[in-house]
C-alpha positions in Angstrom: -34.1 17.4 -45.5 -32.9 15.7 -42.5 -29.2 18.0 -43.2 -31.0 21.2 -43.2 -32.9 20.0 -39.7 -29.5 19.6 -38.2 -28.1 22.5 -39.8 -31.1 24.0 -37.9 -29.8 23.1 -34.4 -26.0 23.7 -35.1 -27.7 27.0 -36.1 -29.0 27.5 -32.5 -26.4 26.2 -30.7 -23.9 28.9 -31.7 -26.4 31.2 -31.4 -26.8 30.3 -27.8 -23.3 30.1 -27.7 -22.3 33.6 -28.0 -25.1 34.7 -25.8 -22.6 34.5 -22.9 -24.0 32.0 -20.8 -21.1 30.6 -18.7 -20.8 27.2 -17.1 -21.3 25.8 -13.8 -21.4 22.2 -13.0 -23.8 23.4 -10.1 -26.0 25.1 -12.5 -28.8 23.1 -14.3 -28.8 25.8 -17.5 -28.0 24.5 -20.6 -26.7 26.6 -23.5 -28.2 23.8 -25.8 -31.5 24.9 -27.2 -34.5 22.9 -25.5 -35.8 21.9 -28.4 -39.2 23.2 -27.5 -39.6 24.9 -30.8 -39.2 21.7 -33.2 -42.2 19.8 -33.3 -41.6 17.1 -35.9 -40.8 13.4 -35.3 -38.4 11.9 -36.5 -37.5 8.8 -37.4 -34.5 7.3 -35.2 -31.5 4.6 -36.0 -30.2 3.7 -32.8 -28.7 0.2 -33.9 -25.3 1.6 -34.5 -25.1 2.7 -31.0 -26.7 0.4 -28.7 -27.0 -3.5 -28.1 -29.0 -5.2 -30.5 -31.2 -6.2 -27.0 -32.3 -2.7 -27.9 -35.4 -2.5 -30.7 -35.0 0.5 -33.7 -38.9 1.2 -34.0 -39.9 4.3 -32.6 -41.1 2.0 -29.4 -38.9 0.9 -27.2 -39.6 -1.5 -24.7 -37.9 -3.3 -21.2 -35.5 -5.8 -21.4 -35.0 -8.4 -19.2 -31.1 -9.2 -18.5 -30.4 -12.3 -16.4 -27.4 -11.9 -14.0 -26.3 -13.5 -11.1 -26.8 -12.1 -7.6 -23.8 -11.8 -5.0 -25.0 -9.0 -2.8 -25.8 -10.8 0.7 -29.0 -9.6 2.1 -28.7 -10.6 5.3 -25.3 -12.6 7.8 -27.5 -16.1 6.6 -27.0 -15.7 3.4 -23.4 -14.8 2.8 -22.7 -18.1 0.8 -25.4 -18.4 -0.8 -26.3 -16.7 -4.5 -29.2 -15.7 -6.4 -30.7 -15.4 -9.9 -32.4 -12.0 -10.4 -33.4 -10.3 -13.8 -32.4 -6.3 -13.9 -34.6 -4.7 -15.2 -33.1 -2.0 -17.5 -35.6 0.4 -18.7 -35.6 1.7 -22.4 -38.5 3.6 -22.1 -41.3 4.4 -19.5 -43.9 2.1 -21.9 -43.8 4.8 -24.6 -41.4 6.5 -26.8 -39.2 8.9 -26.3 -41.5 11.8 -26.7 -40.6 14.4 -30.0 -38.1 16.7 -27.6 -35.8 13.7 -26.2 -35.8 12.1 -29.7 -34.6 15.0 -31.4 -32.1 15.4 -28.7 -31.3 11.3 -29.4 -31.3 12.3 -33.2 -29.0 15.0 -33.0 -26.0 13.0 -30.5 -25.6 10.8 -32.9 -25.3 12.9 -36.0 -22.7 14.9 -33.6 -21.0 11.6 -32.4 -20.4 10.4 -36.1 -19.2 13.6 -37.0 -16.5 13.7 -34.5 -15.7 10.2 -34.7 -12.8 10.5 -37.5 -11.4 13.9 -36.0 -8.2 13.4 -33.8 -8.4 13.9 -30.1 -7.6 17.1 -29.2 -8.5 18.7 -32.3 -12.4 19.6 -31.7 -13.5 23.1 -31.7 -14.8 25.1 -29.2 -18.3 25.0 -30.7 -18.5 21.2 -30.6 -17.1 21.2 -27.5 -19.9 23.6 -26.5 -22.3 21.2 -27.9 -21.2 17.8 -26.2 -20.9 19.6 -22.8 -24.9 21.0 -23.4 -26.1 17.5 -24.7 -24.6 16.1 -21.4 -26.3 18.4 -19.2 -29.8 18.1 -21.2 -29.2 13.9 -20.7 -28.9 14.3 -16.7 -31.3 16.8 -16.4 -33.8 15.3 -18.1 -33.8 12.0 -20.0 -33.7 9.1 -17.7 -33.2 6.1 -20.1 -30.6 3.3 -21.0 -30.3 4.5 -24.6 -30.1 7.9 -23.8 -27.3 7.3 -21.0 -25.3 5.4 -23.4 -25.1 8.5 -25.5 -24.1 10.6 -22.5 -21.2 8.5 -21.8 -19.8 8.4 -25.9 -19.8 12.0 -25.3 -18.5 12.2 -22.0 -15.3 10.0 -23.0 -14.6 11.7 -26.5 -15.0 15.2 -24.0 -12.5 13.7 -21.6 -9.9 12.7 -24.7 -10.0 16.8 -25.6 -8.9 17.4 -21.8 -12.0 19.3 -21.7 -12.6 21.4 -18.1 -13.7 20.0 -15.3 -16.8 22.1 -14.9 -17.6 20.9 -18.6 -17.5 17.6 -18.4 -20.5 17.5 -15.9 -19.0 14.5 -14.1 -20.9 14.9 -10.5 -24.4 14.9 -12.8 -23.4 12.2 -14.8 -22.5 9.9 -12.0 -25.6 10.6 -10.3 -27.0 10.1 -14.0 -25.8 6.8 -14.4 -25.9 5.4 -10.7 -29.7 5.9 -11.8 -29.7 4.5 -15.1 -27.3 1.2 -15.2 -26.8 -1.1 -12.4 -24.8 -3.4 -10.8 -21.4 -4.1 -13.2 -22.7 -2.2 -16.2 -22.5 1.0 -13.7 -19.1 -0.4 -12.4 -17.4 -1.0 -16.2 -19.1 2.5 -17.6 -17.2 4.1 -14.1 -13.6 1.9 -15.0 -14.0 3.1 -18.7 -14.5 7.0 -17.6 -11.6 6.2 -15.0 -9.6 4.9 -18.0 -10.2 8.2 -20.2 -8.8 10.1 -17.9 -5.5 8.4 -17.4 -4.9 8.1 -21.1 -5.9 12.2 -21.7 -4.5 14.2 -18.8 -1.4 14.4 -17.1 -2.7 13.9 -13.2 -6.3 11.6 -13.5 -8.4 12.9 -10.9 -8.9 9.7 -8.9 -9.9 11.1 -5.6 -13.3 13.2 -7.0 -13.9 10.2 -8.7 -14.4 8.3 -6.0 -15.6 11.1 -3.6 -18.9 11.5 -6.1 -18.9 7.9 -6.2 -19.0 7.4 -2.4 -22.1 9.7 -2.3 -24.1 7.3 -3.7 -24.2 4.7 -1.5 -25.1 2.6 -3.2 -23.1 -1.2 -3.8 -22.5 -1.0 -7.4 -20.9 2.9 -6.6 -19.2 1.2 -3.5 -17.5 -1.3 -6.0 -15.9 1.2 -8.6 -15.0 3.4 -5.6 -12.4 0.5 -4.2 -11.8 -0.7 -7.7 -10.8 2.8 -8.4 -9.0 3.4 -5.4 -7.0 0.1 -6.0 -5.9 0.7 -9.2 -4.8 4.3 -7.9 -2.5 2.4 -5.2 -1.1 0.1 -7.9 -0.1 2.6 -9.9 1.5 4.4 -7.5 3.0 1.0 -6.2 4.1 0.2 -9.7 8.0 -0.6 -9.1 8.9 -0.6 -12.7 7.2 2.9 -13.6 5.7 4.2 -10.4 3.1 6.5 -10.7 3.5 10.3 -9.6 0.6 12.2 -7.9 0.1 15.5 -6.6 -3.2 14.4 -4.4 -2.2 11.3 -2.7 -4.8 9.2 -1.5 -5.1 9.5 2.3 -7.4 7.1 5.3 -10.1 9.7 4.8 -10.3 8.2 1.0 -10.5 4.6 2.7 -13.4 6.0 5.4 -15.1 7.7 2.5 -15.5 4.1 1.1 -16.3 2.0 4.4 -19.0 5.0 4.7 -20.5 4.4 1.5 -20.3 0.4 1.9 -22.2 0.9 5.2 -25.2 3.6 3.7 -25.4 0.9 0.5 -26.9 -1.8 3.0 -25.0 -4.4 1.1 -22.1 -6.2 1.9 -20.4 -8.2 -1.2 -18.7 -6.5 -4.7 -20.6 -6.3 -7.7 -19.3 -8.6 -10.7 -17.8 -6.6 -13.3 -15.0 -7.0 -16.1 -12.6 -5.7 -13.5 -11.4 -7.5 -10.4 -9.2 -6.1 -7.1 -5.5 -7.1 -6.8 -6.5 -8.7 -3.6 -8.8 -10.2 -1.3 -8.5 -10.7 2.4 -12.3 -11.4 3.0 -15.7 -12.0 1.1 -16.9 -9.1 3.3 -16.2 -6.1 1.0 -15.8 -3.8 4.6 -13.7 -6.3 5.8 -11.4 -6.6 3.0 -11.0 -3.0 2.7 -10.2 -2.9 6.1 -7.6 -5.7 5.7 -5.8 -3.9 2.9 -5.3 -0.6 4.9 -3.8 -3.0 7.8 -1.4 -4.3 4.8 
C-alpha cells in the first residue's frame, strides 16, 4: 500500500517534469507536485534520520539544547560567558500537517533509494525530484526535521555536480540561517562547503560566502571567515597549492567585516571547526589582523 502511494508521487513528478517548467533559483515554482491532492496521513519513521532528541510519534515537540554562550553583548562583557538553552523548534506545538508529512514521507523513501547508487550516476528524473523537494523545504516547511532533509539532499545533489541554479543554494542558506543556530548552522555550512570541494573541479567559495554575508547574522559571520580561511589555506598550501580562477579579493574581507558589524555581535560561534589563527578575541579585529598579515 504505502509502494503504490509512492509510486503515486514518482508518477506526478515526471509528469510535471515533462511539462517544461524550467528552473530559476529566483523563482519560487516547484515542478514537485504540492501535494494538495493527497489527503491521507501517514504514518512517519524519522529515527533513521534525525537525533534521537527528536520523538517518532506523529507529535513532535521543542527541545531544549544547552550550549555555552560566547557572543559578547555588550564591551563589559567580553570575558565573561553565559549558559543559554536554544531553542530548536521541531514543530510549531502540532504536527506537521498531512501536506508537509507527505513531503517528509516521501524524502526519505527518495534518500534511501539513492543511498547505494554511486555519485554521479543519478538520473535526470531524481535529480529533478531532489532539486523540487529542496525548493518545497525553503518555501515552505520551516522545521529542524524538515531542514535536516533539505541538507541530505542538498549534499547527495552537490556529489552529482548538479547546476548551480538546481541546487537552490541562496534559499537554502536563508533556509537554514532560519532553522539551526549558532554552530549547528556553522558545521551544516563547513559540510556543504566540504561537498563542493570533493565533487567539482573549482568549489565556489566566494558565493558561498557572499549569501552567507547577507545574513548578518554571527553564526553566518562565522562560516563566512571559516570559509574564507580555509580558501586562503588552500591556496597557501606549499605542498599542493590550490588553483583558483576567482581569487578572493579585500572586497571578500569587507563583505565579512560588513556582515560582523549588521550581526550586532562581536565573538565566533563554537563549532567543530576552528580558524588557523587568532590575533584578537574580537572577531572584526582578528579579521582585520589577518588581512594586515
Amino acid at each position: 500500500m504505502m509502494q503504490s502511494k509512492l509510486s503515486y508521487i514518482r508518477q506526478a513528478l515526471r509528469l510535471s517534469a515533462t511539462a517544461g517548467r524550467r528552473y530559476s533559483s529566483a523563482s519560487p515554482c516547484s515542478i514537485l507536485p504540492r501535494h494538495r491532492i493527497i489527503r491521507r496521513r501517514w504514518p512517519i519513521s524519522v529515527e533513521r534520520f534525525c537525533s534521537p532528541l527528536i520523538t517518532t510519534n506523529d507529535s513532535y515537540r521543542f527541545i531544549s539544547i544547552p550550549t555555552t554562550s560566547f557572543l559578547d553583548r555588550t564591551d563589559n562583557e567580553t570575558n565573561s560567558t553565559t549558559t543559554e538553552t536554544a531553542q530548536i523548534q521541531i514543530q510549531n506545538d502540532q504536527a506537521l500537517n498531512n501536506e508537509q508529512q507527505d513531503l517528509l514521507q516521501y524524502t526519505q523513501s527518495l534518500l534511501r533509494e539513492v543511498k547505494e547508487i554511486p555519485a554521479g550516476e543519478l538520473s535526470q528524473t531524481q535529480i529533478s525530484e531532489m532539486s523540487s523537494c529542496i525548493e518545497q523545504y525553503i518555501s515552505e516547511v520551516h522545521s529542524y526535521v524538515c531542514a535536516e532533509q533539505a541538507h541530505a539532499l542538498l549534499l547527495r545533489l552537490i556529489m552529482e555536480r548538479t547546476a548551480w541554479q538546481r541546487l537552490h543554494v541562496e534559499g537554502a542558506i536563508r533556509y537554514f540561517d532560519n532553522v539551526y543556530s549558532g554552530g549547528t548552522f556553522v558545521d551544516r555550512m563547513m559540510s556543504i562547503t566540504t561537498a563542493f570541494e570533493e565533487a567539482y573541479e573549482e568549489t565556489p567559495y566566494k558565493s558561498i560566502i557572499s549569501l552567507l554575508c547577507n545574513c548578518f547574522s554571527a553564526h553566518a559571520s562565522t562560516a563566512a571567515e571559516l570559509i574564507l580561511d580555509r580558501f586562503e589555506t588552500r591556496l597557501q598550501d606549499e605542498n599542493n597549492p590550490l588553483y583558483h580562477s576567482n581569487l578572493p579579493t579585500v572586497e571578500t574581507y569587507n563583505a565579512i567585516l560588513t556582515s560582523w558589524a549588521k550581526s550586532g555581535r562581536r565573538r565566533h560561534v563554537k563549532s567543530s571547526s576552528s580558524l588557523s589563527y587568532s590575533h584578537h578575541p574580537n572577531a572584526p579585529s582578528n579579521l582585520v589582523s589577518q588581512m594586515l598579515q
